[in-house]
Structures are given as C-alpha cells and as structure tokens.
C-alpha positions as CSV (number, residue, x, y, z in Angstrom):
1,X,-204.6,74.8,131.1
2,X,-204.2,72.5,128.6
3,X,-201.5,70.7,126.4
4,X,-202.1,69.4,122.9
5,X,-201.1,66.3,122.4
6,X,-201.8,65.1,119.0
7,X,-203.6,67.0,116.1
8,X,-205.0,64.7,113.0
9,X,-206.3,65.8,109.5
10,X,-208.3,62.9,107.7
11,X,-210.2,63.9,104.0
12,X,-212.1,61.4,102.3
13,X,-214.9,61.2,100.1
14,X,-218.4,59.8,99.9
15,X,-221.1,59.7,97.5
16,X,-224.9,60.3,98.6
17,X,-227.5,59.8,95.5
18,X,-224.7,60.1,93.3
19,X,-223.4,63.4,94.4
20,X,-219.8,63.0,95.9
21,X,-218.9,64.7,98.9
22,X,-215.7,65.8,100.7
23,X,-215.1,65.2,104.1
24,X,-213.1,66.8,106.3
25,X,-212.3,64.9,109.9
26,X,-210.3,66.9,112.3
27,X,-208.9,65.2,115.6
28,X,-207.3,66.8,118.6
29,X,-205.9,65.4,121.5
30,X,-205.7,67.3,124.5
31,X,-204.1,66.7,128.3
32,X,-205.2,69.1,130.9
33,X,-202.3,70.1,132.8
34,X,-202.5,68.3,136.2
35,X,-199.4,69.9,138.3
36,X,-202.0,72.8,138.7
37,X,-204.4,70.4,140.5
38,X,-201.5,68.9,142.5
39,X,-199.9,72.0,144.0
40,X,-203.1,73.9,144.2
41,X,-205.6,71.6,145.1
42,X,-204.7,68.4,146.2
43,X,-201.9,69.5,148.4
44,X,-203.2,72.0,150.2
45,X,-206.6,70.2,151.1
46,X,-204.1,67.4,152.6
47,X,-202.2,70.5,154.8
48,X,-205.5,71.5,156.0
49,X,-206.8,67.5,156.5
50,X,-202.9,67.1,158.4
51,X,-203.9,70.6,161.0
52,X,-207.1,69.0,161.2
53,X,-205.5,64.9,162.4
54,X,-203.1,67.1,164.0
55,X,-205.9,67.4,167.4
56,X,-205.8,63.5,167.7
57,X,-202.1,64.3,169.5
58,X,-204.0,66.4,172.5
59,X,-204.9,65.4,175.4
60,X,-208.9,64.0,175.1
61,X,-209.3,66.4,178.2
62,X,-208.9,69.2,176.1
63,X,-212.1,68.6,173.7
64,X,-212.6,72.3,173.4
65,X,-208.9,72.5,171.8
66,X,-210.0,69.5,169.8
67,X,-213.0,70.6,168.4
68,X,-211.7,74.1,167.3
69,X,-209.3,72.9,165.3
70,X,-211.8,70.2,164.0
71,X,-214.6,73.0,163.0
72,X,-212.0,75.5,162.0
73,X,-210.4,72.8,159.7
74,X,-213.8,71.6,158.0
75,X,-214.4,75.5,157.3
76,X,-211.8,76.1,155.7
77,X,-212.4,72.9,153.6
78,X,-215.7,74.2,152.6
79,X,-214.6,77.3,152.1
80,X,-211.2,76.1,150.1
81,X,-213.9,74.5,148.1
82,X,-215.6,77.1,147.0
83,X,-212.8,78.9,146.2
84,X,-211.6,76.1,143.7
85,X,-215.2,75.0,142.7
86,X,-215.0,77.4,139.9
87,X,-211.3,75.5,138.6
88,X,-212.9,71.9,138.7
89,X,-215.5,71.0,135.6
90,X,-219.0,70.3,136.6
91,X,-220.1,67.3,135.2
92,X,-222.6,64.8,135.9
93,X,-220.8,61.9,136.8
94,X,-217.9,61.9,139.8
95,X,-214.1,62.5,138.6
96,X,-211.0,61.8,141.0
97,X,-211.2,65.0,142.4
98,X,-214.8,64.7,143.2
99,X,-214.0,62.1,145.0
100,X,-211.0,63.0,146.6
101,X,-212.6,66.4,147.6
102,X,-215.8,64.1,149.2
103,X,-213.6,61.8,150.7
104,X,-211.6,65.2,152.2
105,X,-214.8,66.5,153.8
106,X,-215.5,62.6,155.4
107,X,-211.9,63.0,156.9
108,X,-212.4,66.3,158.2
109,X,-215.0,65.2,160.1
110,X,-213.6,61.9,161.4
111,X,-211.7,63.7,164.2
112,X,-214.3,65.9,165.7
113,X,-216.4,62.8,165.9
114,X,-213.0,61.0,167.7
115,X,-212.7,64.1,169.9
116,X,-216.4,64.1,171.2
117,X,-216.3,59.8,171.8
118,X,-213.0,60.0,173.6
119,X,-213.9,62.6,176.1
120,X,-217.4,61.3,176.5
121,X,-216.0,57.8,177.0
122,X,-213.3,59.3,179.1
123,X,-215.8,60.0,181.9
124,X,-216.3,56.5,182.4
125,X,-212.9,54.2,183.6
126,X,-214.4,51.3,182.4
127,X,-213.7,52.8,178.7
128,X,-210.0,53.2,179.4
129,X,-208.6,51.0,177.2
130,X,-211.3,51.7,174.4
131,X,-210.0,55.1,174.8
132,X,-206.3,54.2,174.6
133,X,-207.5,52.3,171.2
134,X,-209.1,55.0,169.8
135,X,-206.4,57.4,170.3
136,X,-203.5,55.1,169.0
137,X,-205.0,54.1,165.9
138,X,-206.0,57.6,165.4
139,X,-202.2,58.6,165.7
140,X,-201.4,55.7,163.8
141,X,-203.8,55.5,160.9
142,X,-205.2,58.8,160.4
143,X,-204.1,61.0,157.6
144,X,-201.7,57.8,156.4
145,X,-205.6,56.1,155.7
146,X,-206.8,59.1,154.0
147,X,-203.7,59.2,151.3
148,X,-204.0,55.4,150.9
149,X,-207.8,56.0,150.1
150,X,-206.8,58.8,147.7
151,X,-204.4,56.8,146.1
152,X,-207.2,53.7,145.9
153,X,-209.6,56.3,144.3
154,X,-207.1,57.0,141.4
155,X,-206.4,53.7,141.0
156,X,-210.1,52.4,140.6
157,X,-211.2,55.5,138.5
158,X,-207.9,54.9,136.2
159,X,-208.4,51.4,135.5
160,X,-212.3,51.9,134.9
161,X,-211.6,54.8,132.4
162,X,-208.3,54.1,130.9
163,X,-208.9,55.9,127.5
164,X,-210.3,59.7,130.0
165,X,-207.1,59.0,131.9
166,X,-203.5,61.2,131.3
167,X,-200.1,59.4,130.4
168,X,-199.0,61.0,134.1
169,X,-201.4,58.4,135.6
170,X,-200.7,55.3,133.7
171,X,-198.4,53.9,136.5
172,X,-201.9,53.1,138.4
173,X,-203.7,51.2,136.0
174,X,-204.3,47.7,137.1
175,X,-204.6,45.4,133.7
C-alpha cells in the first residue's frame, strides 16, 4: 500500500571523548497509495450518502419511505465503517478521512431529520411555504454541500500540514 518515493544514505563521523564514531543516517520517503481510498472508500460512502439524499425527492407524505431509506442508509454507513475501520490508521489526532467519514455520518442523518420536520410541519398549512423551502434546498443543496465540505476539509487539512500531505494533493494547498 505504499510507494517509495525517495531513499537517502548519509555517513558521517563524530568524535565523543576522543573516540570517533561512524554514523550511519538512512532516509526513506514513502506515499501511501491513495486511489485505494478513492475507489474503495470515499466513493462508495458518497453512493450510499447519494441513496440516502435520494428520499428528499419523495413526497413528505411518504415519511415511512423516507425514513427507511434514511436508517437503512446510516446503517450501512456504520456498518461500511467498520468494515474499512481496520484499512484506516488509528491515530490520535483527526486525518481527512476522519473527517470525511464524520462529516458522512452528519450527512446521513441530515435527511431523516428533514423527513420527520417536513411531515410534522406538513400537518400544519401555515408551514406551507417553510415546507416548500425545506424541500427545494434539500433538492438543491444536499449531496452538492456535502462534496463541497469534503473538498473544504482537504483543503484546510492540506494547507495546515503541507509537509504529511501527497504530491496528488498539492493542487489544494492554499499559500
């Protein structure tokens, strides 16, 4: 999973209490191979987030529809997850993927949360036009939000670590 980049030899020699040393420095720069985390990660979690936006296009009388595909959507995030919780390194700090797969979970959830306001507000015809609202900037700015947010998360966690970041990446580092 990984690709070496660059591979440095460095001897030198130092004395300590008059006793002269060799020492031996040996660099190696590695790239993990990211198309992996593309096509197996990242892409599918944005099919199952796109199935999951998909309810916003039903009718909000049909909140049962809704909020199947809602639930069945965020269990099969969490249980995507821990099928690739083993491929992602646990560290103790947050890495894009952390964050992408956090901000996944946030967005699974954003439409069963849509699906129960819009029929609850439905009941009411004073709430028509918040209702209309709601469903059009679902439609509108679902799942488009959500990759804009991913691509805001790479950007921020490129340009605060440029030297942890691959060369595939450079194109989002703001100087």
């Amino acid at each position: 999973g990984w690709d070496v980049k660059e591979i440095k030899l460095n001897t030198s020699n130092f004395t300590l209490r008059e006793v002269i040393f060799s020492q031996l420095d040996y660099e190696i720069q590695i790239e993990r191979q990211y198309f992996y985390y593309i096509f197996k990660i990242i892409l599918p979690i944005i099919l199952i987030l796109s199935i999951c936006w998909s309810s916003v296009w039903l009718n909000r009388k049909e909140v049962e529809s809704k909020l199947t595909i809602t639930i069945v959507c965020l269990l099969s995030l969490i249980a995507y997850n821990f099928v690739i919780d083993n491929e992602i390194p646990k560290l103790n700090y947050l890495t894009i993927m952390d964050w992408i797969i956090l901000l996944s979970y946030i967005y699974a959830a954003i439409p069963n949360i849509l699906a129960i306001i819009t029929y609850q507000s439905g009941l009411d015809k004073k709430y028509r036009k918040f209702n209309l609202k709601i469903d059009n900037y679902s439609k509108k700015f679902g799942i488009v939000s959500y990759i804009f947010l991913v691509l805001f998360i790479i950007i921020i966690n490129v340009s605060n670590v440029p030297d942890n970041t691959i060369d595939s990446l450079s194109w989002a580092m703001v100087k």
